[in-house]
C-alpha positions in Angstrom: 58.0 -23.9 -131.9 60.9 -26.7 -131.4 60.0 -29.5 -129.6 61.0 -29.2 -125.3 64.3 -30.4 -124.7 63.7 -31.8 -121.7 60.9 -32.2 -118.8 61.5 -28.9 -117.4 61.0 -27.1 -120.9 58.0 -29.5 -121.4 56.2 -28.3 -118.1 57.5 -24.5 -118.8 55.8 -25.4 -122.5 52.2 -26.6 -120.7 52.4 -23.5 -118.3 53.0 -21.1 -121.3 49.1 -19.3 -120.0 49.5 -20.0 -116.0 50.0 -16.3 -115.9 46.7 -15.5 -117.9 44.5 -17.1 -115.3 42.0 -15.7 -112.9 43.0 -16.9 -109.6 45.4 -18.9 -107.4 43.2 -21.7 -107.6 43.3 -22.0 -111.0 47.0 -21.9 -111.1 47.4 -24.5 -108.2 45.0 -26.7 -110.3 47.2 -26.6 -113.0 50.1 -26.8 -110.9 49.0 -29.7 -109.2 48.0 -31.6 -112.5 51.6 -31.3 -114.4 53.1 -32.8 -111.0 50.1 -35.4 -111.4 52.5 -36.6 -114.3 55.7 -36.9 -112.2 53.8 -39.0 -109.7 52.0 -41.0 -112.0 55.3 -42.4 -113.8 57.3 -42.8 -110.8 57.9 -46.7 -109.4 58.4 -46.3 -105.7 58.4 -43.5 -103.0 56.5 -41.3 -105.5 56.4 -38.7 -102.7 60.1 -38.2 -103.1 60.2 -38.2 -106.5 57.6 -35.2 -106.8 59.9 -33.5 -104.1 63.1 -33.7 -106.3 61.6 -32.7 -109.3 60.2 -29.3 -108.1 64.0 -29.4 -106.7 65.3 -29.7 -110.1 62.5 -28.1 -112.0 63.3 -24.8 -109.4 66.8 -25.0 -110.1 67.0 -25.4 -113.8 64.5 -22.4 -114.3 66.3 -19.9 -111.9 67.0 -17.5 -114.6 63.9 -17.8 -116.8 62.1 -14.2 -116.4 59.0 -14.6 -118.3 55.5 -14.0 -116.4 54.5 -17.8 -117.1 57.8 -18.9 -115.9 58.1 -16.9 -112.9 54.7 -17.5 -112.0 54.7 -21.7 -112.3 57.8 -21.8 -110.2 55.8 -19.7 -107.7 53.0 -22.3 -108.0 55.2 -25.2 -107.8 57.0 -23.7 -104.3 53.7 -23.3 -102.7 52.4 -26.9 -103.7 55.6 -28.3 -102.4 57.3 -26.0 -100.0 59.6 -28.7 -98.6 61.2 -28.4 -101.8 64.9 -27.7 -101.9 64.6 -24.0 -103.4 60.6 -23.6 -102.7 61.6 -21.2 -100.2 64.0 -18.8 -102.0 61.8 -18.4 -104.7 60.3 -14.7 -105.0 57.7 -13.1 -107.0 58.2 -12.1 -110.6 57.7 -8.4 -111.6 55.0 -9.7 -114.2 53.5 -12.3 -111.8 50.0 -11.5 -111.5 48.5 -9.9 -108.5 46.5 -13.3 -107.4 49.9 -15.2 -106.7 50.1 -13.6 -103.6 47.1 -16.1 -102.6 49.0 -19.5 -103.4 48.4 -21.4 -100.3 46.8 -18.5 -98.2 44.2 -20.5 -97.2 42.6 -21.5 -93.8 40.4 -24.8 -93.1 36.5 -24.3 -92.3 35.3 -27.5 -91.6 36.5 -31.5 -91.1 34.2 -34.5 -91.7 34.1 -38.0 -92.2 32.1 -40.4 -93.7 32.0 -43.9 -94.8 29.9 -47.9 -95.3 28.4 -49.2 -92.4 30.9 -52.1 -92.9 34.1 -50.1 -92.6 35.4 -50.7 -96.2 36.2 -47.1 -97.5 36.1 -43.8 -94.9 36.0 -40.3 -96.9 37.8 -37.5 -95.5 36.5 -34.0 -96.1 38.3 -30.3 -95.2 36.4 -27.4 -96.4 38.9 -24.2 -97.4 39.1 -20.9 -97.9 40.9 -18.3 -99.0 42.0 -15.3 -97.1 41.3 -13.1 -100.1 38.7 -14.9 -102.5 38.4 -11.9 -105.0 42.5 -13.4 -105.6 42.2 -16.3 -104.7 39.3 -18.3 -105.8 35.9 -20.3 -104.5 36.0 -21.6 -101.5 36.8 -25.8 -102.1 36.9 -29.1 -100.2 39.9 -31.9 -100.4 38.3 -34.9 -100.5 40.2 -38.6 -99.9 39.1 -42.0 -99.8 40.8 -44.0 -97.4 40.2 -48.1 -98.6 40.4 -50.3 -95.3 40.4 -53.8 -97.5 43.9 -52.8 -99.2 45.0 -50.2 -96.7 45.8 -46.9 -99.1 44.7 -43.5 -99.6 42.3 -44.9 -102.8 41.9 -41.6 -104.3 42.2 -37.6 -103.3 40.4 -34.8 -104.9 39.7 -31.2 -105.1 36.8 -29.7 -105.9 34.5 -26.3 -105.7 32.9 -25.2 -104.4 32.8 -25.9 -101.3 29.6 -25.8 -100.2 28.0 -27.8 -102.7 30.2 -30.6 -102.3 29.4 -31.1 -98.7 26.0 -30.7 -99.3 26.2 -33.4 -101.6 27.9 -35.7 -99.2 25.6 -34.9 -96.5 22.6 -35.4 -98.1 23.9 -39.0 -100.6 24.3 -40.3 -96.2 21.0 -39.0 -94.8 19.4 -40.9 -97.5 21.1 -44.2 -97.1 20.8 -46.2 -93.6 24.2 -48.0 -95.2 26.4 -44.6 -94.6 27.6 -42.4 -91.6 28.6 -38.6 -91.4 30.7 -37.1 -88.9 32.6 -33.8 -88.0 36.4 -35.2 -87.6 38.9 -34.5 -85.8 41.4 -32.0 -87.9 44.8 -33.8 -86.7 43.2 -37.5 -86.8 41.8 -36.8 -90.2 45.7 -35.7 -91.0 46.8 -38.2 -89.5 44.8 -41.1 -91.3 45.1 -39.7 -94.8 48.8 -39.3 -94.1 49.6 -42.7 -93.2 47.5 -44.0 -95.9 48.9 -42.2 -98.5 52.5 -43.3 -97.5 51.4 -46.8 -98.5 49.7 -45.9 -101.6 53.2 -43.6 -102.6 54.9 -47.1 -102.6 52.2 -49.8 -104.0 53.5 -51.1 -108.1 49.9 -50.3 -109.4 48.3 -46.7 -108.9 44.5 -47.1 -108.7 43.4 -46.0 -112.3 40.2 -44.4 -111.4 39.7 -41.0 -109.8 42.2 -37.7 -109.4 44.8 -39.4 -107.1 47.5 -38.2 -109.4 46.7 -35.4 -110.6 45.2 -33.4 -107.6 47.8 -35.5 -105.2 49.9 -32.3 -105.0 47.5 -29.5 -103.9 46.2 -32.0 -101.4 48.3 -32.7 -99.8 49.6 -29.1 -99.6 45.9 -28.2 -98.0 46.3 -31.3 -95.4 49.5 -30.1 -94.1 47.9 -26.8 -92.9 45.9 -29.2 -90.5 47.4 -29.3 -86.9 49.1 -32.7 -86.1 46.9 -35.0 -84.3 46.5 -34.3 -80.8 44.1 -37.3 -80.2 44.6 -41.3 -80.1 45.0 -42.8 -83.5 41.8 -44.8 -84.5 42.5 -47.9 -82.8 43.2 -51.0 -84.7 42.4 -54.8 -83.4 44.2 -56.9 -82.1 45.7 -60.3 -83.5 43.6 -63.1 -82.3 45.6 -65.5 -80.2 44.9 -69.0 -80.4 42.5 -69.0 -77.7 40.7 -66.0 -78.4 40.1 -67.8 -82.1 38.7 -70.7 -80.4 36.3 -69.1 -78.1 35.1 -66.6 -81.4 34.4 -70.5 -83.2 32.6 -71.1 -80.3 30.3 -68.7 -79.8 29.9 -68.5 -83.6 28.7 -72.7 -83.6 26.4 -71.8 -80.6 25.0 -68.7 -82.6 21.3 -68.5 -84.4 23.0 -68.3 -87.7 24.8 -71.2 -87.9 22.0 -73.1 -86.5 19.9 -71.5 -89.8 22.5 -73.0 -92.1 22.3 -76.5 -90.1 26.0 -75.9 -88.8 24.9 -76.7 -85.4 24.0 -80.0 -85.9 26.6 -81.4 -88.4 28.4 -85.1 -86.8 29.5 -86.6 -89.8 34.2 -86.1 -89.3 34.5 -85.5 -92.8 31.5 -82.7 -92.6 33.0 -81.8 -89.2 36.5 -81.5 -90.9 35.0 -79.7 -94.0 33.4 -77.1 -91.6 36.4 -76.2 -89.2 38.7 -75.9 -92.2 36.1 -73.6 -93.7 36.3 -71.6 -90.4 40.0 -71.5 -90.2 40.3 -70.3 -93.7 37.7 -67.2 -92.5 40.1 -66.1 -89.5 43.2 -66.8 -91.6 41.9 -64.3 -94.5 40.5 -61.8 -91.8 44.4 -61.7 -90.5 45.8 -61.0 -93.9 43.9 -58.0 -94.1 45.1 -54.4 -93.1 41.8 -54.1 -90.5 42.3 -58.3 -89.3 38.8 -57.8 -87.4 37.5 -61.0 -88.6 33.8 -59.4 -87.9 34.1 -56.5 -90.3 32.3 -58.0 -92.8 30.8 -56.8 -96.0 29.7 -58.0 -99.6 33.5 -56.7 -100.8 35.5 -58.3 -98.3 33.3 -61.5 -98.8 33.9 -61.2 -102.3 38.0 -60.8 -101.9 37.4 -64.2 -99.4 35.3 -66.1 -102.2 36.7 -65.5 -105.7 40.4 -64.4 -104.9 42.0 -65.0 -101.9 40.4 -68.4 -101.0 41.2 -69.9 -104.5 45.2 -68.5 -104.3 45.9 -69.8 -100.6 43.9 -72.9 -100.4 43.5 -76.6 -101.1 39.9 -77.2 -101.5 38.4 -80.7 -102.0 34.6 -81.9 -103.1 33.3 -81.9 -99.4 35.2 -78.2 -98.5 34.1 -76.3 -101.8 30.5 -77.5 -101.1 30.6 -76.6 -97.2 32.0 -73.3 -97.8 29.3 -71.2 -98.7 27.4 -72.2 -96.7 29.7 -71.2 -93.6 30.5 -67.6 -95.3 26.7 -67.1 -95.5 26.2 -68.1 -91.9 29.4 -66.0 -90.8 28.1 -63.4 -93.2 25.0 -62.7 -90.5 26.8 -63.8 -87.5 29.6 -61.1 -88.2 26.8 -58.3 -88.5 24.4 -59.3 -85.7 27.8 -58.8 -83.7 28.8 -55.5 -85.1 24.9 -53.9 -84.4 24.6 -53.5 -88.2 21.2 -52.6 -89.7 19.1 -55.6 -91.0 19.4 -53.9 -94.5 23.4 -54.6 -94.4 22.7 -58.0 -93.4 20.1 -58.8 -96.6 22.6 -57.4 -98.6 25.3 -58.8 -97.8 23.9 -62.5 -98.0 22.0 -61.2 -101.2 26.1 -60.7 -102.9 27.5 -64.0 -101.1 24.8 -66.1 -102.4 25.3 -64.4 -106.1 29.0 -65.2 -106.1 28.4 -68.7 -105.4 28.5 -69.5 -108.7 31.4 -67.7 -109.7 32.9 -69.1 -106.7 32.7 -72.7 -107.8 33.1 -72.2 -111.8 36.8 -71.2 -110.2 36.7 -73.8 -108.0 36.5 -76.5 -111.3 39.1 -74.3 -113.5 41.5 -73.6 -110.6 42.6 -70.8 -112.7 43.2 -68.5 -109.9 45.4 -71.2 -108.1 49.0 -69.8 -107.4 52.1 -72.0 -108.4 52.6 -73.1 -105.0 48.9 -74.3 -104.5 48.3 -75.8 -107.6 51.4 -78.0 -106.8 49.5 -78.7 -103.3 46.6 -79.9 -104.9 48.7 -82.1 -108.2 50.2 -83.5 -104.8 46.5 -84.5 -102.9 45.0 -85.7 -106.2 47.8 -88.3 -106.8 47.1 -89.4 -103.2 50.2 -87.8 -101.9 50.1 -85.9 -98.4 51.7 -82.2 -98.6 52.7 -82.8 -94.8 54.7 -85.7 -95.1 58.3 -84.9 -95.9 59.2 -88.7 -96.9 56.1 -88.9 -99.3 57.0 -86.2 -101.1 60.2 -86.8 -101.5 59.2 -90.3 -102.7 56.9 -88.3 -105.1 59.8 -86.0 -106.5 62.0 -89.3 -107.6 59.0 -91.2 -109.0 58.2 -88.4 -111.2 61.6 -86.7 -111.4 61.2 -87.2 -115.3 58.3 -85.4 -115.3 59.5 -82.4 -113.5 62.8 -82.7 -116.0 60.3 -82.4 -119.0 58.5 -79.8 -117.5 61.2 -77.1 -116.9 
């Protein structure tokens, strides 16, 4: 057989046996995998570009009349019916009896569940079909919402049903460090949704999981949910100036840091050291998407300690020593405050004190310093001070041969 001419021959090519399977499920599974590929290469607004190419797909194959042909267009209208086309397409005569099923399904259950800290919440619909003998097994859509980098991580379909939530239910009533809920069907929409939307645009899909490939077919199953009738989950606010000062406050008056010996620290460079080491806390909890700077956990601590912290900051001798031992204290302050379980708390400061370490081997290379703050610190170690306009200017001239070299 000749090689496809082009990508709508290609997918026509892979489809060659839709019409040989057993069930709609099967054929949206396949469906929804060959439009993983369309997601997968696309740069931006990969949404879209799944949209147009059903649009084009539908429209270049509008006189093909074989029973794989006819029956993969069906599949690909019911996966993304906002297609332009989808909704003129119409059964073949040797489509099989079971695509009557595409997408005749109904939802039988919502749940949620997630870390103690917040990091990751997984949404779960249950779904079945209104004819199983055609259709297929009853199955659950399953996405992973990531609150640290604020995407829909990964989505994925699965059967059956049943087993899947029993899994899920039982992996949280064994572990103090999870939560299960029944959700709300239009929040859980809702949340997936907006998530997903970010993820759709991000340069770098995540590389682990079914987020391409089962992308399609969930999100065909989500948009049976109703729209949320409820509030949003609410987000925190910004802390203003003064709300930062009284949350330092309270934090210096707090058990914790009197455990790590913050309390009674008088020395101005120590005292300098340590409010820099707080400031650089609230500042990362505000680049986050959740800027609760008391959602704490082992992975936000570790984006804090060995990325962020090392790409935005000027550290010297007295701050790289003092900072540790803050995160440590604020590790336990941040959980006493959020009513987490003492085993959240032991494992937290069981990671922090691991990465140390790590932490200060990147500290010495500065190999995780970006452009600008590795400039900020060539400045500081040649006794120059980055706030002072006239000094660096000064700086630039001295060394203007330097810089000429460089480039």
């Amino acid at each position: 057989m000749a090689a496809p001419q082009n990508p709508y021959d290609a997918v026509l090519h892979a489809a060659r046996d839709v019409a040989k399977l057993g069930c709609a499920l099967d054929a949206e599974m396949l469906g929804t995998a060959l439009l993983g590929s369309v997601y997968a290469i696309a740069t931006t607004d990969r949404a879209t570009a799944v949209r147009d190419f059903v649009s084009q797909f539908l429209a270049t194959t509008t006189r093909r009349r074989t029973a794989s042909a006819t029956t993969i267009r069906e599949v690909f209208a019911a996966l993304v019916p906002d297609a332009e086309g989808a909704a003129e397409v119409r059964r073949g005569a040797q489509a099989p009896e079971w695509v009557a099923q595409l997408g005749r399904v109904r939802p039988t259950g919502c749940y949620a569940y997630g870390d103690v800290y917040g990091d990751q919440t997984s949404y779960l619909v249950t779904f079945a079909y209104d004819d199983p003998g055609d259709g297929g097994l009853d199955h659950a859509v399953v996405a992973l919402v990531d609150h640290n980098i604020g995407i829909t991580k990964d989505v994925f379909v699965g059967a059956p049903a049943e087993r899947i939530l029993g899994q899920v239910r039982e992996m949280c009533a064994g572990d103090e460090l999870t939560w299960f809920r029944e959700e709300d069907p239009g929040r859980l929409r809702a949340e997936v949704g907006r998530h997903l939307e970010v993820t759709d645009d991000i340069s770098d899909l995540p590389q682990d999981g079914n987020l391409a490939t089962d992308r399609a077919l969930a999100t065909a199953r989500l948009a049976l949910l109703p729209k949320a009738t409820v509030p949003p989950l609410p987000e925190p606010p910004e802390l203003s100036g003064p709300d930062r000062e009284r949350l330092l406050r309270d934090f210096l008056a707090s058990p914790e840091a009197q455990r790590f010996g913050l309390d009674t620290i008088s020395a101005d460079d120590e005292l300098a050291s340590l409010h820099f080491c707080l400031s650089l806390l609230l500042d990362h909890a505000a680049s986050l998407p959740d800027t609760d700077p008391l959602r704490w956990s082992p992975a936000v601590a570790g984006l804090f300690l060995l990325d962020w912290v090392h790409r935005r900051a000027v550290l010297d001798m007295d701050d790289a020593a003092m900072l540790p031992r803050v995160t440590r204290a604020w590790s336990a302050y941040a959980m006493r405050k959020k009513g987490l379980p003492e085993a959240a708390t032991e494992q937290t400061d069981t990671v922090v004190e691991e990465m140390i370490p790590e932490f200060a081997r990147l500290y010495a290379t500065g190999e995780k310093r970006s452009p600008a703050t590795a400039a900020v610190a060539q400045l500081i170690s040649e006794g120059v001070d980055p706030n002072d306009p006239d000094a660096i200017d000064a700086w630039i001239e001295t060394n203007r041969h330097r810089l000429t070299d460089d480039s």
